[in-house]
MMTF fields as JSON, N, C-alpha, C and O atoms, coordinates in Angstrom:
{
  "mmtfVersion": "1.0.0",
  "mmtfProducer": "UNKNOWN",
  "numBonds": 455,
  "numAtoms": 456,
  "numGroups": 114,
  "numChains": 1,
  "numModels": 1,
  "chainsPerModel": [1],
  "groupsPerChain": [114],
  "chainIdList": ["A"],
  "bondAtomList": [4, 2, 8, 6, 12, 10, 16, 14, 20, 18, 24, 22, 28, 26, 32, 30, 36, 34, 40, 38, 44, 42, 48, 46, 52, 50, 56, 54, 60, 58, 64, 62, 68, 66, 72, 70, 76, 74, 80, 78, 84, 82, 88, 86, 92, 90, 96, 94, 100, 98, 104, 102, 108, 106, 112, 110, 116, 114, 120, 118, 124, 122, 128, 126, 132, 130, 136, 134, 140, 138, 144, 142, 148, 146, 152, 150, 156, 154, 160, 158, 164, 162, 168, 166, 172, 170, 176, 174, 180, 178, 184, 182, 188, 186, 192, 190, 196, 194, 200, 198, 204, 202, 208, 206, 212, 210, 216, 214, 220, 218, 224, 222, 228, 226, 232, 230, 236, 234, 240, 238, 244, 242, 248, 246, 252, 250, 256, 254, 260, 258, 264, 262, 268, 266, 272, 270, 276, 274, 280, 278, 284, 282, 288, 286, 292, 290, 296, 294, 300, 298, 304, 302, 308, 306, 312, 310, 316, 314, 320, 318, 324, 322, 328, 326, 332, 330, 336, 334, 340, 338, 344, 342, 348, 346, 352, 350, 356, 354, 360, 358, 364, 362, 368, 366, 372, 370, 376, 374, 380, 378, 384, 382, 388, 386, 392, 390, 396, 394, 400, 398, 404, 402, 408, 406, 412, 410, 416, 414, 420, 418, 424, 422, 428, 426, 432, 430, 436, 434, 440, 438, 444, 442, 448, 446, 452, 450],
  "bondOrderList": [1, 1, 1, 1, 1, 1, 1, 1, 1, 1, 1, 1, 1, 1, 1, 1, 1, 1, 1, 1, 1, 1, 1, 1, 1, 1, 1, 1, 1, 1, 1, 1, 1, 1, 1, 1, 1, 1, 1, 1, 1, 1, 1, 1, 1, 1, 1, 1, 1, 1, 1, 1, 1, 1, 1, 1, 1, 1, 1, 1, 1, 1, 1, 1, 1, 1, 1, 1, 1, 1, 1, 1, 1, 1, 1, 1, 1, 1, 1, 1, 1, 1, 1, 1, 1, 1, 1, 1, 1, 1, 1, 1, 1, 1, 1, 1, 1, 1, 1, 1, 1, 1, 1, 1, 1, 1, 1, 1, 1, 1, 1, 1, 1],
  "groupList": [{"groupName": "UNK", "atomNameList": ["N", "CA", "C", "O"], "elementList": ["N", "C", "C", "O"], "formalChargeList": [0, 0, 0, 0], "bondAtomList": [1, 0, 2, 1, 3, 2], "bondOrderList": [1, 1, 2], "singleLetterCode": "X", "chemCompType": "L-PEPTIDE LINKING"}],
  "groupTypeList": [0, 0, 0, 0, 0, 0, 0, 0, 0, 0, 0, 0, 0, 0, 0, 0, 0, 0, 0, 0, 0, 0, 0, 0, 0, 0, 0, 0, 0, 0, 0, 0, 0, 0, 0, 0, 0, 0, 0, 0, 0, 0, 0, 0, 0, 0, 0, 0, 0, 0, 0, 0, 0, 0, 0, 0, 0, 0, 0, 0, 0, 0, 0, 0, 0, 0, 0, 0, 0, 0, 0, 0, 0, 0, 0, 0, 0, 0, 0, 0, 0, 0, 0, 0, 0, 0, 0, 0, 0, 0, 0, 0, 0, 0, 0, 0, 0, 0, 0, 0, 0, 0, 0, 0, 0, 0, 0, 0, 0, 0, 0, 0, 0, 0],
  "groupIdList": [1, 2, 3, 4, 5, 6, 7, 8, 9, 10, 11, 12, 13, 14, 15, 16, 17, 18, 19, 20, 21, 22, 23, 24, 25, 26, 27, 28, 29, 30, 31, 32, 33, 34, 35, 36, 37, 38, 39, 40, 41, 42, 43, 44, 45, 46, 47, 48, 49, 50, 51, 52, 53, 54, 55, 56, 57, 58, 59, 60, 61, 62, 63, 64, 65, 66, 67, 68, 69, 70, 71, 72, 73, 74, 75, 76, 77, 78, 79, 80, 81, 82, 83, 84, 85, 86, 87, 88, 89, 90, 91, 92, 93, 94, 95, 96, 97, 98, 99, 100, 101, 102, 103, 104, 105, 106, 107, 108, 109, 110, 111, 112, 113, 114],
  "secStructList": [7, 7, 2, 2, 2, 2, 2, 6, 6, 7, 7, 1, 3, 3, 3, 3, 3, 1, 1, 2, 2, 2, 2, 2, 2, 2, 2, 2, 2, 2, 2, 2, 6, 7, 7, 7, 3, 3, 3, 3, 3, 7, 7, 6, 6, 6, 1, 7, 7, 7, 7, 7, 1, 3, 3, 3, 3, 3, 1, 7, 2, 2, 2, 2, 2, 2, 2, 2, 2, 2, 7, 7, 7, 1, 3, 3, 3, 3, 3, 3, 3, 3, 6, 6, 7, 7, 7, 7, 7, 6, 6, 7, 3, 3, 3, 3, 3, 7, 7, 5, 6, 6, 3, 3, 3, 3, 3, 3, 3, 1, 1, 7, 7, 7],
  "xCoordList": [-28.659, -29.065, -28.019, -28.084, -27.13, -26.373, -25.467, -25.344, -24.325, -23.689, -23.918, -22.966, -25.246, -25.356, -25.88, -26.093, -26.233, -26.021, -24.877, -24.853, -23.804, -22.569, -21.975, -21.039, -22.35, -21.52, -22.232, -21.541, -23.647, -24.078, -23.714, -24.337, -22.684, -21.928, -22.656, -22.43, -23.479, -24.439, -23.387, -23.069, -22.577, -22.026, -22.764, -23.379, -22.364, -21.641, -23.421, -24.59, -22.648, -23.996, -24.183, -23.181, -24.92, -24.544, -25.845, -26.886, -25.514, -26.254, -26.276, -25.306, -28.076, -28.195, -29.215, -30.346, -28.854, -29.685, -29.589, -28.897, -30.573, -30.915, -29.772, -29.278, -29.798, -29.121, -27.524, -27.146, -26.971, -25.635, -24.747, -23.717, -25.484, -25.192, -25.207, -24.229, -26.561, -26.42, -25.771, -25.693, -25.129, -24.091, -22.87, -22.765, -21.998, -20.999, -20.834, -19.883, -22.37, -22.278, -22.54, -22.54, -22.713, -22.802, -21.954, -21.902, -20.816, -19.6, -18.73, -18.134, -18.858, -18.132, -18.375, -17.397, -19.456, -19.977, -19.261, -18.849, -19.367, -19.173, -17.382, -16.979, -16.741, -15.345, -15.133, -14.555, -15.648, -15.266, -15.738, -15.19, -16.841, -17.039, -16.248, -16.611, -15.049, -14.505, -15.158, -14.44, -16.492, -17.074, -17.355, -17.679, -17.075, -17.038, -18.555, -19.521, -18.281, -19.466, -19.812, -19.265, -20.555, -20.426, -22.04, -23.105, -21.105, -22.365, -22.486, -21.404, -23.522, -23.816, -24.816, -25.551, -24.91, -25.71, -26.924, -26.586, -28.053, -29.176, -30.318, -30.345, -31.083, -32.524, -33.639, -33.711, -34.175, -34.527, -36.01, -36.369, -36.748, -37.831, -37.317, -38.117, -35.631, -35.106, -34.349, -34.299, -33.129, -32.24, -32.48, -33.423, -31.538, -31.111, -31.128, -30.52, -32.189, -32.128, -31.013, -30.912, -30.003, -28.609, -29.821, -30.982, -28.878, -29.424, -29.239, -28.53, -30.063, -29.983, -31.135, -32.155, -30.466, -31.475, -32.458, -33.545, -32.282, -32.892, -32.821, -32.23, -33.732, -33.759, -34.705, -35.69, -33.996, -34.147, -34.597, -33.888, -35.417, -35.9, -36.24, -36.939, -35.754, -36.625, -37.219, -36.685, -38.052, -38.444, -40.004, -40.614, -40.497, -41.51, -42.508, -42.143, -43.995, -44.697, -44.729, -44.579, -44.803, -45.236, -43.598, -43.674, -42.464, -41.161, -40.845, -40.344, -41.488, -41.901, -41.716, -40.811, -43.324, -44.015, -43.657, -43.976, -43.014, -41.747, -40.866, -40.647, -40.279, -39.143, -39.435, -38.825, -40.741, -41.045, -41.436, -41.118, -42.437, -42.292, -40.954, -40.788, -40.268, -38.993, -37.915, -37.031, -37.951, -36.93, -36.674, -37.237, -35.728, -36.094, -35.809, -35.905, -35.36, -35.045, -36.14, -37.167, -35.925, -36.741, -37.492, -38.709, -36.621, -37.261, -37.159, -36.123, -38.143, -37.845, -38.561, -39.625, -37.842, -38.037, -38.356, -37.575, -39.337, -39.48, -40.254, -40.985, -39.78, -40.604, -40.315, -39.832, -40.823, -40.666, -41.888, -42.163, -42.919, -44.602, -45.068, -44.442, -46.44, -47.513, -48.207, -48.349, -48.851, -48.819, -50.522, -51.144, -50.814, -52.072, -51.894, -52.938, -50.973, -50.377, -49.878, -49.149, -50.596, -50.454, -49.794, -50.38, -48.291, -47.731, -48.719, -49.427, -48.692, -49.744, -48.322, -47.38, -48.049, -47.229, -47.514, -47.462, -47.991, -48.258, -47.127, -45.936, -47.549, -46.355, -45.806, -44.92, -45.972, -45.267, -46.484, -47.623, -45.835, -46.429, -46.161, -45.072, -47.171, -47.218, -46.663, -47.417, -45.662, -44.991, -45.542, -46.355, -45.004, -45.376, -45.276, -44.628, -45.788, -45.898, -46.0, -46.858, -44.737, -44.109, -45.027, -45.649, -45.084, -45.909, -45.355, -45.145, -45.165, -44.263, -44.385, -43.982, -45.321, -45.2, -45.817, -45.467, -47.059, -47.801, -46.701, -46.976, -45.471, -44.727, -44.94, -45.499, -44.529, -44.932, -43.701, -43.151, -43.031, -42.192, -42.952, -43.57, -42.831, -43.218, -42.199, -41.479, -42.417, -41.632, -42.114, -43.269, -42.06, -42.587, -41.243, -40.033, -42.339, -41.629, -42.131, -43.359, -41.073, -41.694, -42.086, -43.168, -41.73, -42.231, -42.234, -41.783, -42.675, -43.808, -42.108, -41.29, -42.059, -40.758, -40.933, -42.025, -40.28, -40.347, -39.926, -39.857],
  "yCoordList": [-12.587, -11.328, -10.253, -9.276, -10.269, -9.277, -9.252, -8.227, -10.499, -11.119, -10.365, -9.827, -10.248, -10.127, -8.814, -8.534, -7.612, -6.552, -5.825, -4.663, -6.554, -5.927, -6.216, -5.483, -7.301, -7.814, -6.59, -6.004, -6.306, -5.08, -3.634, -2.642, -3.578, -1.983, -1.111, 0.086, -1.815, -1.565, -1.222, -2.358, -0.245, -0.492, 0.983, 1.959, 0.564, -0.507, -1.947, -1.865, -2.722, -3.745, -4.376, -4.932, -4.385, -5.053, -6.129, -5.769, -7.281, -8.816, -9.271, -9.498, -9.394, -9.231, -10.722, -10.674, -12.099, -12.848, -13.014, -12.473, -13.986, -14.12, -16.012, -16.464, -16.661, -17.676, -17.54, -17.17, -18.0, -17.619, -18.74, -18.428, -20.067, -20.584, -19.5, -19.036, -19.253, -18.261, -16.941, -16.419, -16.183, -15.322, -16.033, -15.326, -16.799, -17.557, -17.69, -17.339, -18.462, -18.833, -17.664, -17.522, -17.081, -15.427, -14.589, -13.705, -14.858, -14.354, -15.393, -14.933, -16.2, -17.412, -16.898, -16.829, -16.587, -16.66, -15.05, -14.576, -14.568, -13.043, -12.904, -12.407, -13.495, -13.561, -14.361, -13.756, -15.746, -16.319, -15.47, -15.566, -14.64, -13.457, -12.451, -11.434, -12.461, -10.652, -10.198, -9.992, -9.673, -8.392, -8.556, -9.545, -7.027, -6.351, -6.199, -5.486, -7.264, -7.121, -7.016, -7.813, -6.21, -5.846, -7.558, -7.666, -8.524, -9.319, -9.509, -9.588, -9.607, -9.922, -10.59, -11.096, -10.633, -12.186, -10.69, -9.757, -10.813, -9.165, -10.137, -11.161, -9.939, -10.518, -9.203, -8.569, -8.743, -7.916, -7.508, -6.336, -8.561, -8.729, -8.134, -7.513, -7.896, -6.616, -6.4, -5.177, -6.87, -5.812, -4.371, -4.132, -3.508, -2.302, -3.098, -4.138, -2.224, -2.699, -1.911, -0.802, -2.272, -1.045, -0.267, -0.592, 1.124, 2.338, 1.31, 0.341, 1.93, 1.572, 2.421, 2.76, 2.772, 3.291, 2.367, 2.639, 1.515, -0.057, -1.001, -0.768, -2.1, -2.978, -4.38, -4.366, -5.139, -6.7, -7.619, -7.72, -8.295, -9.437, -10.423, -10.244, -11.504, -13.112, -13.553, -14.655, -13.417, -14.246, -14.071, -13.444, -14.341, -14.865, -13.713, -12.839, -13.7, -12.523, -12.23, -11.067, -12.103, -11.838, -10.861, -9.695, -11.369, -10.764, -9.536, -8.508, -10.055, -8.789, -7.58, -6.76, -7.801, -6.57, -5.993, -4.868, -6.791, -6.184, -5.736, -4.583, -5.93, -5.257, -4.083, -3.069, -4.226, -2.627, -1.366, -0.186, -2.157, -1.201, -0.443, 0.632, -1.349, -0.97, -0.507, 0.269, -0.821, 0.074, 1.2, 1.419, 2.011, 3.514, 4.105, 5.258, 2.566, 2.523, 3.455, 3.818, 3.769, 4.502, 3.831, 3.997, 2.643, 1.301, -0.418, -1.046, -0.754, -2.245, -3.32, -3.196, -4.123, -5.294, -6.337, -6.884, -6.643, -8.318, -9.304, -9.064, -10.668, -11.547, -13.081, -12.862, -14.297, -15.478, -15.741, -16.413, -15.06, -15.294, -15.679, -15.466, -16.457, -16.52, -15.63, -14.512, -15.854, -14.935, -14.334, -13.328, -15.33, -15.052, -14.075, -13.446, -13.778, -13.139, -11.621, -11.31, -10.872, -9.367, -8.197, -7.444, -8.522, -7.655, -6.47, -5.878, -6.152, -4.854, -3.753, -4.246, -2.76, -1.828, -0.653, 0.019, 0.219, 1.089, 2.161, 1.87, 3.367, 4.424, 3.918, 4.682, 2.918, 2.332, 2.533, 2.074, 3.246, 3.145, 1.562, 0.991, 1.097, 0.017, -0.141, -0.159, -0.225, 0.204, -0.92, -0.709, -1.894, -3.073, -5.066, -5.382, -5.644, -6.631, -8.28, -8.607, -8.915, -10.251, -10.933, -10.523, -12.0, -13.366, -14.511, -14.491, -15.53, -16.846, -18.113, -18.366, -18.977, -20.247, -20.35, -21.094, -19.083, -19.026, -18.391, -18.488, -17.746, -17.188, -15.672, -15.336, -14.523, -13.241, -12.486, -12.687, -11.578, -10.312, -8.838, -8.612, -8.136, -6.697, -5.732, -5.833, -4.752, -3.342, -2.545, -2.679, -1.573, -0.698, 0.413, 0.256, 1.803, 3.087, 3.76, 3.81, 4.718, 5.756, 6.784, 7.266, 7.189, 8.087, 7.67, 6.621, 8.429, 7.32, 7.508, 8.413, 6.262, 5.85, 7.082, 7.511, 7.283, 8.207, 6.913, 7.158],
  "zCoordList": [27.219, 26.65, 26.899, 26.153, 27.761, 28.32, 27.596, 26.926, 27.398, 26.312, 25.14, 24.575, 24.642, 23.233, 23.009, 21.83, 24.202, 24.484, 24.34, 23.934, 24.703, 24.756, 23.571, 23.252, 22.666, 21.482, 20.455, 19.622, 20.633, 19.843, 20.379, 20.004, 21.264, 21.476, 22.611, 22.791, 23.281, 24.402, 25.559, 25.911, 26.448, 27.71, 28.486, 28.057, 29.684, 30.013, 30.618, 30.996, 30.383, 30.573, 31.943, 32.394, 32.441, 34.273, 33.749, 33.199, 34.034, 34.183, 35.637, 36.361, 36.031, 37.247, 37.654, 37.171, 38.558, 38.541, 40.126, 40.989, 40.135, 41.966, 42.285, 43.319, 40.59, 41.243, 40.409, 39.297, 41.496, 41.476, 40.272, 39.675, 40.15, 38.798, 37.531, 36.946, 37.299, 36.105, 35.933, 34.821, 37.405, 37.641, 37.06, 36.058, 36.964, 37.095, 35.469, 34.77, 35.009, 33.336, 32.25, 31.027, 33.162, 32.269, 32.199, 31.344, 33.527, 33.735, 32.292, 31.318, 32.491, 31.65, 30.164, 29.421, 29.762, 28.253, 27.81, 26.751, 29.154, 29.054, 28.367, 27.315, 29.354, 29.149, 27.599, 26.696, 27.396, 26.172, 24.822, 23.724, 25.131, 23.94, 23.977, 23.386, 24.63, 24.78, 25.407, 26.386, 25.738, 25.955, 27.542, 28.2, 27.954, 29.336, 30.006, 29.734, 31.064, 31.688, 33.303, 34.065, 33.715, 35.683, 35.41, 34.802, 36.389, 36.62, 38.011, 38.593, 38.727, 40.076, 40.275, 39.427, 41.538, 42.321, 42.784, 43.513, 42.25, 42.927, 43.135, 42.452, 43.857, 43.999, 43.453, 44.506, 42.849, 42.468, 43.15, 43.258, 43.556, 45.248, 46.016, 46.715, 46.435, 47.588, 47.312, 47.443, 46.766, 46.619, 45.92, 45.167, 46.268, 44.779, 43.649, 43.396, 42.788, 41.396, 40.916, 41.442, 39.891, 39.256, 38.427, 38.174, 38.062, 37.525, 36.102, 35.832, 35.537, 33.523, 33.123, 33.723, 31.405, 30.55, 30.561, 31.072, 30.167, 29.374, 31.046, 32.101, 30.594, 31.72, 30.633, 29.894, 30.965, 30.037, 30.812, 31.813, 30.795, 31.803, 30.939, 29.942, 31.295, 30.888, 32.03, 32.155, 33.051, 33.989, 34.349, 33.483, 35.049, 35.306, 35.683, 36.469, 35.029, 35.09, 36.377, 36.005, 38.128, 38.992, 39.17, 39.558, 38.906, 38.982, 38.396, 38.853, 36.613, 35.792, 36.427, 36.589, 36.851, 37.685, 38.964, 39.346, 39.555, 41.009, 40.128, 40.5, 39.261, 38.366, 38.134, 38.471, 37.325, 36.833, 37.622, 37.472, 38.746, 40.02, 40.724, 41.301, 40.439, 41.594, 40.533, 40.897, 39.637, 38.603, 37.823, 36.75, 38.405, 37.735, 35.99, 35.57, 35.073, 33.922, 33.067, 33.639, 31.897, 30.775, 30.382, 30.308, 29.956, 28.876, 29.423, 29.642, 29.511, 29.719, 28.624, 28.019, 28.605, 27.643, 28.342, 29.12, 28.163, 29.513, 28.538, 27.577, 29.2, 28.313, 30.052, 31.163, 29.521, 30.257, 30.66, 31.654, 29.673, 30.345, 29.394, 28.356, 29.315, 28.62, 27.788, 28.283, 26.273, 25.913, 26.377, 26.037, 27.171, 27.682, 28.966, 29.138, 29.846, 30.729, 30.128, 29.186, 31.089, 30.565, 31.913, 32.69, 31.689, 33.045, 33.488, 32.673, 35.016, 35.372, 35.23, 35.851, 34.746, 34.338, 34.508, 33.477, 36.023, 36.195, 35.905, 36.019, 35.538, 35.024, 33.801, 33.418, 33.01, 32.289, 30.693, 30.616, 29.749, 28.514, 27.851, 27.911, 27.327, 26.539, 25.103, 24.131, 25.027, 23.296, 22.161, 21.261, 22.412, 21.601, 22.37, 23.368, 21.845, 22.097, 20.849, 20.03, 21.258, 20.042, 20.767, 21.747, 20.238, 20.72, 19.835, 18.622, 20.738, 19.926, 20.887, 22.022, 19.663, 20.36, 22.025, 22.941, 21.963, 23.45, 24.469, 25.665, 24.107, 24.708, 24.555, 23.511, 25.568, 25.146, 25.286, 26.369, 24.416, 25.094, 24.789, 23.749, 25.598, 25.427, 26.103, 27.097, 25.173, 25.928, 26.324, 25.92, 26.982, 27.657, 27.999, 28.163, 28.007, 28.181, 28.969, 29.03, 30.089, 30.748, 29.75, 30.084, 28.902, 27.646, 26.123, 25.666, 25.613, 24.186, 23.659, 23.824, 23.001, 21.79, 20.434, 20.063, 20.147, 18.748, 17.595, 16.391]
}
């Protein structure tokens, strides 16, 4: 997603995972596309989450929701759950919600989208 953040003119983009394989192949994909990317090894359960407008997640609903708690972003995009699974998103406006194949993504805003 970061990759293809930056290929749509998005910077600067920081790609943030807990295993250090997918740091490495994201660094890799990052470089063979051209595009400039800050990637690191973050656990997002404790580390500093990085500052961002936006905040993108594919992973797992219980992570979700430590994400959204602990992140001071505007906007987040999360998906890697069920579409029966409904992140708890306190402070967080509910914008919209895809559903695919029993899979779910939703976004969410600290203030309503125009």
């Amino acid at each position: 997603m970061a990759v293809a953040a930056a290929r749509l003119g998005f910077a600067p983009v920081r790609a943030v995972d807990l295993d250090d394989v997918a740091v490495e192949v994201t660094a890799e994909t990052a470089r063979a596309n051209g595009v400039a990317l800050e990637v690191a090894h973050v656990d997002v359960l404790r580390d500093e989450i990085p500052d961002a407008d936006v905040v993108v997640a594919n992973i797992e609903l219980t992570v979700v929701e430590v994400l959204l708690e602990r992140s001071p972003a505007r906007v987040a995009v999360t998906s890697g759950y069920l579409a029966a699974e409904w992140p708890r998103a306190q402070e967080w406006i509910h914008v919209r919600r895809v559903e695919l194949e029993g899979w779910a993504a939703d976004v969410f805003s600290r203030a309503a989208l125009s």
